[in-house]
C-alpha positions in Angstrom: -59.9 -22.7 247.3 -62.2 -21.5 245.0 -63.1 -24.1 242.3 -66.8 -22.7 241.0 -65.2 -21.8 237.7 -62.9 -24.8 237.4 -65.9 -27.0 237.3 -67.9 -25.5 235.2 -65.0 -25.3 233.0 -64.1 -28.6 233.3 -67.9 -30.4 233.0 -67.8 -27.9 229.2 -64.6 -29.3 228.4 -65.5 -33.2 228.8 -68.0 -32.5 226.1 -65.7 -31.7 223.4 -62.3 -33.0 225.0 -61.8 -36.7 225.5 -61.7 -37.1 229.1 -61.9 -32.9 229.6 -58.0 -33.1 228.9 -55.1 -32.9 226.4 -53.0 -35.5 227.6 -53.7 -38.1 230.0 -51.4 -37.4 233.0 -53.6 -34.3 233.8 -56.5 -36.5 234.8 -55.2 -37.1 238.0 -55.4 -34.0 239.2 -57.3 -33.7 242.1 -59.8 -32.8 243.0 -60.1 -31.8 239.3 -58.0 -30.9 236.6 -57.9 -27.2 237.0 -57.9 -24.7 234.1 -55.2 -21.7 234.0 -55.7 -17.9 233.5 -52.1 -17.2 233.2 -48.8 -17.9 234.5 -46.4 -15.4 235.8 -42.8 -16.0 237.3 -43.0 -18.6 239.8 -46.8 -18.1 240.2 -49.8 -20.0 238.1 -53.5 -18.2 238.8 -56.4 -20.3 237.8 -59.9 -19.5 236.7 -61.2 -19.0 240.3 -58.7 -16.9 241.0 -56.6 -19.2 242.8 -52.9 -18.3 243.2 -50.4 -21.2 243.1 -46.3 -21.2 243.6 -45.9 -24.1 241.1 -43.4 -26.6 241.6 -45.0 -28.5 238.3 -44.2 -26.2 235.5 -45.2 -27.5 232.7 -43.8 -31.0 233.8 -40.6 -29.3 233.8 -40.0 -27.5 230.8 -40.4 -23.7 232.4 -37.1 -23.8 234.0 -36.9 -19.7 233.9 -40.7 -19.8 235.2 -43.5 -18.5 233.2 -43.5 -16.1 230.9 -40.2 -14.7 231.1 -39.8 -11.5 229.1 -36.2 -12.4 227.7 -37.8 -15.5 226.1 -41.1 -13.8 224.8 -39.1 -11.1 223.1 -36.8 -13.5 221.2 -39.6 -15.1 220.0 -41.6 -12.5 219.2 -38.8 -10.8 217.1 -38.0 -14.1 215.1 -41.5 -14.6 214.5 -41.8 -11.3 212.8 -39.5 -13.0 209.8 -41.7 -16.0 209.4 -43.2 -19.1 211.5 -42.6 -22.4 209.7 -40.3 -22.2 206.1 -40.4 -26.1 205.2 -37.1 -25.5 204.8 -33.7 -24.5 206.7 -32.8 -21.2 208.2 -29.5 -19.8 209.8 -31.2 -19.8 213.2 -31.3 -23.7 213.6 -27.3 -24.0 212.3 -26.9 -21.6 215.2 -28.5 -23.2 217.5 -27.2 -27.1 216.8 -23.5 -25.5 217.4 -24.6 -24.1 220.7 -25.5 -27.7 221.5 -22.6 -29.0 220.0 -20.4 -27.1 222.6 -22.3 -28.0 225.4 -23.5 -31.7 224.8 -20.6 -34.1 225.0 -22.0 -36.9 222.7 -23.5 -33.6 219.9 -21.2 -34.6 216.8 -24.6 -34.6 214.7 -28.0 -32.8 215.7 -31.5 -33.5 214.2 -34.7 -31.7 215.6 -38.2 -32.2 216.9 -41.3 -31.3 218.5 -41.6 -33.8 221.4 -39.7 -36.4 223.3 -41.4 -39.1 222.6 -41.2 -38.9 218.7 -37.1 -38.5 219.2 -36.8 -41.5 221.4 -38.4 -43.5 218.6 -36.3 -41.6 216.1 -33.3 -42.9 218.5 -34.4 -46.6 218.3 -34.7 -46.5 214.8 -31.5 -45.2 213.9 -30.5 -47.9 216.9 -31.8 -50.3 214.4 -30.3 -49.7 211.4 -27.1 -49.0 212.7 -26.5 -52.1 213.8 -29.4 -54.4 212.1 -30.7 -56.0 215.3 -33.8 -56.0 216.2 -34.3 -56.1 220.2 -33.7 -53.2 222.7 -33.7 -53.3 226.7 -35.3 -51.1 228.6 -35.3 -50.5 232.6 -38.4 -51.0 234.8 -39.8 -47.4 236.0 -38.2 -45.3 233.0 -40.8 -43.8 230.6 -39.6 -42.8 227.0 -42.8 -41.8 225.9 -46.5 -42.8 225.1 -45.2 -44.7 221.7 -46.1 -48.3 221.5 -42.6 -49.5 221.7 -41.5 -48.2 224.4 -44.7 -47.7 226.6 -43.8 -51.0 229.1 -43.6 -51.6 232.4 -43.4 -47.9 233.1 -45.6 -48.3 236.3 -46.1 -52.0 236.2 -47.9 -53.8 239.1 -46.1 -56.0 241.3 -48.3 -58.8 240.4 -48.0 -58.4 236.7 -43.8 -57.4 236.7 -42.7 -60.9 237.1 -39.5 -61.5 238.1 -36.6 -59.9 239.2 -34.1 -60.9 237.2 -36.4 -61.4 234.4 -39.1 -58.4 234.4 -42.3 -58.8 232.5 -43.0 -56.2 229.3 -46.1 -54.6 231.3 -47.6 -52.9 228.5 -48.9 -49.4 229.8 -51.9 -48.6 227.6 -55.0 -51.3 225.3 -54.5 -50.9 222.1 -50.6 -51.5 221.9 -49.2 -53.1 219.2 -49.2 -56.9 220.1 -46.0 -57.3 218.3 -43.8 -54.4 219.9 -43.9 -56.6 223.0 -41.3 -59.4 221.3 -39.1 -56.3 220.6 -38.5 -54.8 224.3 -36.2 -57.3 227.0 -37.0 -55.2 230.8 -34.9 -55.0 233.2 -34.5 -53.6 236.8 -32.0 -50.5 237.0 -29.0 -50.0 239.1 -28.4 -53.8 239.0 -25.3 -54.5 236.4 -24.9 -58.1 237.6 -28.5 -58.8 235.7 -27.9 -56.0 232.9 -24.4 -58.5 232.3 -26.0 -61.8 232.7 -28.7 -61.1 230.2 -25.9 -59.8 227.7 -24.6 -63.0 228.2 -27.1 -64.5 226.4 -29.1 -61.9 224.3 -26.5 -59.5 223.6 -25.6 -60.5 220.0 -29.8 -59.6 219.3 -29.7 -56.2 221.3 -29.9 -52.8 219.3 -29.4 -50.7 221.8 -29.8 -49.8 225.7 -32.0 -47.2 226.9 -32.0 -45.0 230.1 -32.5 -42.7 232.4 -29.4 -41.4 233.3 -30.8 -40.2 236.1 -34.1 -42.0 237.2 -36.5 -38.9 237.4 -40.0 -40.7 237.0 -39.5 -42.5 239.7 -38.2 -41.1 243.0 -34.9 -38.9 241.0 -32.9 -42.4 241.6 -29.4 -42.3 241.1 -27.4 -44.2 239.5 -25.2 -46.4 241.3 -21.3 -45.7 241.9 -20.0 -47.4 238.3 -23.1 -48.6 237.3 -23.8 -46.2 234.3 -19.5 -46.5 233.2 -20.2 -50.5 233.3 -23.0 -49.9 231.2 -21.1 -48.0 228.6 -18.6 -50.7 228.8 -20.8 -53.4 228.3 -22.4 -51.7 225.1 -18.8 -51.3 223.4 -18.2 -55.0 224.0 -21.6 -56.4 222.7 -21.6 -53.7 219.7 -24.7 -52.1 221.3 -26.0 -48.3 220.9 -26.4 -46.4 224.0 -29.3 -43.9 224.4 -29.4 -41.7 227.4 -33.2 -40.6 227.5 -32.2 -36.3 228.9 -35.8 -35.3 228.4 -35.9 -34.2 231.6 -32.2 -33.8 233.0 -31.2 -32.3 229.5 -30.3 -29.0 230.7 -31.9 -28.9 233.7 -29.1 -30.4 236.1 -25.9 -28.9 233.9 -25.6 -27.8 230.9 -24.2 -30.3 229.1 -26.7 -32.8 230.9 -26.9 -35.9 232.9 -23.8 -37.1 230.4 -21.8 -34.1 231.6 -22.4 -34.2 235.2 -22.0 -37.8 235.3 -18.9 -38.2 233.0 -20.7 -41.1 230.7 -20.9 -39.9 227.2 -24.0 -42.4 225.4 -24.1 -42.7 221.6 -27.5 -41.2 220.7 -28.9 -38.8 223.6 -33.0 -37.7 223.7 -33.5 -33.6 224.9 -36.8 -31.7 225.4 -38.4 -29.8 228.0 -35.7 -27.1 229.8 -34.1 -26.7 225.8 -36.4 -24.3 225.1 -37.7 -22.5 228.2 -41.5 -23.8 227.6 -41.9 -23.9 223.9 -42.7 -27.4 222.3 -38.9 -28.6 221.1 -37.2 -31.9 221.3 -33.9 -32.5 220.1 -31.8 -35.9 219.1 -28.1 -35.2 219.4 -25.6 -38.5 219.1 -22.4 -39.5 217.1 -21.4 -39.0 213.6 -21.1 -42.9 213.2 -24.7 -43.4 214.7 -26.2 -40.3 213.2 -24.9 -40.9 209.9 -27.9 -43.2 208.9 -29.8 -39.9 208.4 -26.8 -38.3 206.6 -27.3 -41.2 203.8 -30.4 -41.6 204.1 -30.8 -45.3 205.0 -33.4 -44.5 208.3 -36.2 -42.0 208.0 -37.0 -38.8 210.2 -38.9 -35.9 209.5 -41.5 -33.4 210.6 -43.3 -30.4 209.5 -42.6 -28.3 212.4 -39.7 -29.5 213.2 -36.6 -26.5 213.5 -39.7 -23.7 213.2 -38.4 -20.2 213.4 -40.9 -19.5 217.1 -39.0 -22.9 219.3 -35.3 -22.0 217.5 -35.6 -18.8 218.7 -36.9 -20.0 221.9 -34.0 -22.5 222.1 -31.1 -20.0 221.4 -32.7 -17.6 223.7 -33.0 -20.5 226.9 -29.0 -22.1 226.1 -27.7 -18.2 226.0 -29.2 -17.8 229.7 -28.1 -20.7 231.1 -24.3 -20.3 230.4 -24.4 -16.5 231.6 -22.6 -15.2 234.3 -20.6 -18.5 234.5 -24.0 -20.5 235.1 -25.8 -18.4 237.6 -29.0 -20.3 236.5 -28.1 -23.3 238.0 -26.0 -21.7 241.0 -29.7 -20.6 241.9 -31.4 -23.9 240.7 -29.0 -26.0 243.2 -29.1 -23.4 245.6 -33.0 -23.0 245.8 -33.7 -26.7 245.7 -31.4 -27.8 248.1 -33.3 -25.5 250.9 -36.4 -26.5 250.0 -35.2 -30.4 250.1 -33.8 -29.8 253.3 -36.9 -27.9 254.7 -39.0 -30.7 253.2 -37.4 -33.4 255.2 -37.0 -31.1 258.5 -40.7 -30.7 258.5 -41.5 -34.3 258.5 -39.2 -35.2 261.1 -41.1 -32.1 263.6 -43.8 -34.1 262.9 -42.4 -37.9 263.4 -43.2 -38.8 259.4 -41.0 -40.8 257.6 -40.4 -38.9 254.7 -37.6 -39.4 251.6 -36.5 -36.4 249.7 -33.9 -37.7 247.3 -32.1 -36.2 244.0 -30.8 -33.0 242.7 -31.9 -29.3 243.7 -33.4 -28.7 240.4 -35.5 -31.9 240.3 -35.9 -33.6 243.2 -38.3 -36.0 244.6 -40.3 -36.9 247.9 -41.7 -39.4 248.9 -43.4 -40.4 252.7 -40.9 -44.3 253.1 -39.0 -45.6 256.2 -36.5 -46.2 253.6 -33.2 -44.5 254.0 -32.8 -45.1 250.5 -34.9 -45.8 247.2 -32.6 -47.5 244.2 -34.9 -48.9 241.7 -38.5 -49.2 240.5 -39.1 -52.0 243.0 -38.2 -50.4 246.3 -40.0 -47.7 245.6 -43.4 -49.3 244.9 -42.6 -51.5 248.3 -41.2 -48.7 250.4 -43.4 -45.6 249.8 -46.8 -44.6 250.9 -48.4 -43.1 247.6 -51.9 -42.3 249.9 -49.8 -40.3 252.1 -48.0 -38.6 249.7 -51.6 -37.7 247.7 -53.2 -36.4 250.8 -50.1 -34.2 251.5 -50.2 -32.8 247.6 -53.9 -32.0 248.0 -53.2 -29.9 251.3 -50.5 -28.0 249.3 -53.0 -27.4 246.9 -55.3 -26.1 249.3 -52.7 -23.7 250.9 -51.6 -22.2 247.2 -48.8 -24.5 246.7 -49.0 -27.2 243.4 -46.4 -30.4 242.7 -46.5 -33.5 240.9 -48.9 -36.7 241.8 -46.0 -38.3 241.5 -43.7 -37.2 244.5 -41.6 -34.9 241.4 -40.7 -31.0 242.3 -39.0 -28.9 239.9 -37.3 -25.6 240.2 -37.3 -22.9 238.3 -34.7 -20.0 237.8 -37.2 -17.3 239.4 -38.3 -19.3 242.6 -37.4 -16.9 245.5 -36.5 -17.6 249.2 -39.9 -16.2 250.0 -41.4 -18.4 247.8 -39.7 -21.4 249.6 -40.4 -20.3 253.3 -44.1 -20.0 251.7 -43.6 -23.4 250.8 -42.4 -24.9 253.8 -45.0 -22.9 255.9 -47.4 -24.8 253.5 -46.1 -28.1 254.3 -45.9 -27.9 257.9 -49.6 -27.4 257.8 -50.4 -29.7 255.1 -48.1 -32.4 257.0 -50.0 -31.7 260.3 -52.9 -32.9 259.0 -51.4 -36.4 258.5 
């Protein structure tokens, strides 16, 4: 690797960017953040000149890889009509009943720009729908960077507390001190706790939210029953589901999480995959739920919310994915069930204990003796994060880039080459541990 360029950028940019970055999560890039030229297909090139197959992707949201020419030209047409109106256009209507078809719990649509401002969109409406004030939130899920929901998404084992009774680890200074009184935590995948506490907070609870799938830490599944119990639970106590699909929305099925699980959640969270790479979030959820927008009684808005460039980005990214019968994630499944498999046939050749665990278009790895990672918990006990950090950087070095933390997503153009490249990268990278 060549990083002369990268660090030069990179001193410039701590001079006029706080920390040299634009969100936080890129400082742990190692051995520096690196700056981007361009991105094309499967590939990212950097300033040096380095060429990377990139299992990041934007966090996620380049599921038909980067720069693809369908999406560009949609956008580029719609943008020719106008950018931002500040009020509604036929494009948006179209694109909430493509949702509508394909979302189970889409009775009512409203649109954003990011996932964290719809989560807190979600809780609100949470709120006033049922006038309680508390919600309860699982250990290892992260809804966002918002002060109400920023706890115990990476809490120390020292500071978590108990078991059965999980500390609110706030994530960040500067929270509000009072958000604290409004979050109960909870391990995940345990519906013997999620019942007891129900037992006796239930009638102050606003609303649940998850992960249907646990994809910040380790791609956990849920349990056989444990999300259907959950559902159940909330229809006895009165209490709102919200599946956070920022990151499975669209990604693992097209109607999400909800639809490859069967569990349909009141209020549901999307981002990321929606739009192929441009900034959208979406809030989707029941007529009865949604309806405090519809009268008015609990506030949402935004300026750039619905713009003409990430509709037209949107309809463009749901039209793929249902082509050909859903080829897209025929390929998606396909492609990232070799590479899993690879992944953990490499580390056996060379006697590591390694975890690859999830779904082919988002998986994780981790190096564990576990046979299996079910919550937050076991997998701060069980994995080796040093390991795992010296394997990423020798991927790096050998022109391959993933997650700090253990994710891998898959795009719609990663090739088989591109995976034999990979696993030639990680048997090299892993011999060096």
């Amino acid at each position: 690797m060549k990083l002369d360029r990268n660090r030069e950028l990179y001193e410039r940019a701590k001079r006029v960017l706080a920390g040299g970055v634009s969100s936080q999560v890129r400082i742990s890039e190692q051995p520096l953040p690196l700056f981007f030229e361009r991105g094309e297909g499967s590939r990212l090139y950097d300033v040096d000149g380095n060429e990377y197959i990139d299992y990041v992707i934007g966090q996620g949201p380049a599921i038909f890889g980067h720069s693809p020419r369908f999406l560009l030209d949609a956008v580029a047409d719609a943008t020719r009509q106008g950018q931002t109106f500040g009020g509604q256009h036929e494009l948006e209507v179209r694109v909430a009943e493509t949702v509508q078809e394909m979302v189970a719990s889409a009775e009512l649509i409203r649109f954003g720009s990011s996932g964290s401002e719809v989560v807190h969109a979600a809780l609100r409406l949470a709120r006033a729908y049922t006038g309680r004030g508390k919600f309860i939130k699982f250990e290892g899920h992260y809804h966002g960077w918002l002060d109400s929901v920023l706890y115990s998404t990476a809490p120390s084992m020292e500071a978590a507390g108990a078991y059965d009774a999980p500390e609110a680890v706030p994530g960040s200074a500067g929270q509000s001190p009072g958000s604290a009184g409004e979050v109960v935590v909870l391990p995940w995948n345990d519906i013997d706790v999620l019942r007891a506490t129900l037992d006796g907070q239930g009638k102050e609870v606003a609303a649940i939210i998850t992960e249907p799938i646990m994809c910040n830490s380790n791609c956990i599944a849920p349990r056989t029953g444990y999300l259907e119990e959950m559902r159940k639970l909330c229809d006895q106590w009165g209490i709102v589901l919200i599946f956070d699909e920022v990151i499975t929305g669209f990604r693992l099925a097209p109607g999400g999480a909800q639809g490859l699980l069967g569990v349909t959640p009141d209020l549901s969270t999307f981002a990321k995959a929606m739009a192929g790479g441009f900034p959208i979030s979406m809030l989707a959820g029941k007529r009865e739920v949604m309806g405090q927008l519809e009268e008015g009684t609990a506030m949402h808005a935004g300026t750039y919310n619905s713009n003409v460039m990430v509709m037209a980005a949107a309809e463009a990214s749901l039209r793929r994915l249902t082509e050909d019968g859903g080829a897209v994630y025929r390929h998606l499944y396909a492609t990232g069930q070799t590479l899993m498999d690879g992944l953990r046939e490499t580390a056996r050749k060379h006697e590591l204990n390694a975890l690859v665990q999830g779904y082919g278009p988002v998986f994780c790895m981790a190096f564990s003796d576990a046979s299996e990672i079910t919550d937050y918990r076991s997998h701060v006990e069980s994995t080796d994060r040093e390991t795992y950090a010296r394997f990423r950087q020798g991927m790096l070095e050998r022109g391959v880039r993933v997650t700090d933390r253990g994710t891998w997503f898959v795009s719609a153009v990663h090739t088989e080459a591109d995976v034999e490249q990979t696993l030639v990268a990680a048997d090299e990278a892993m011999e060096g541990l």
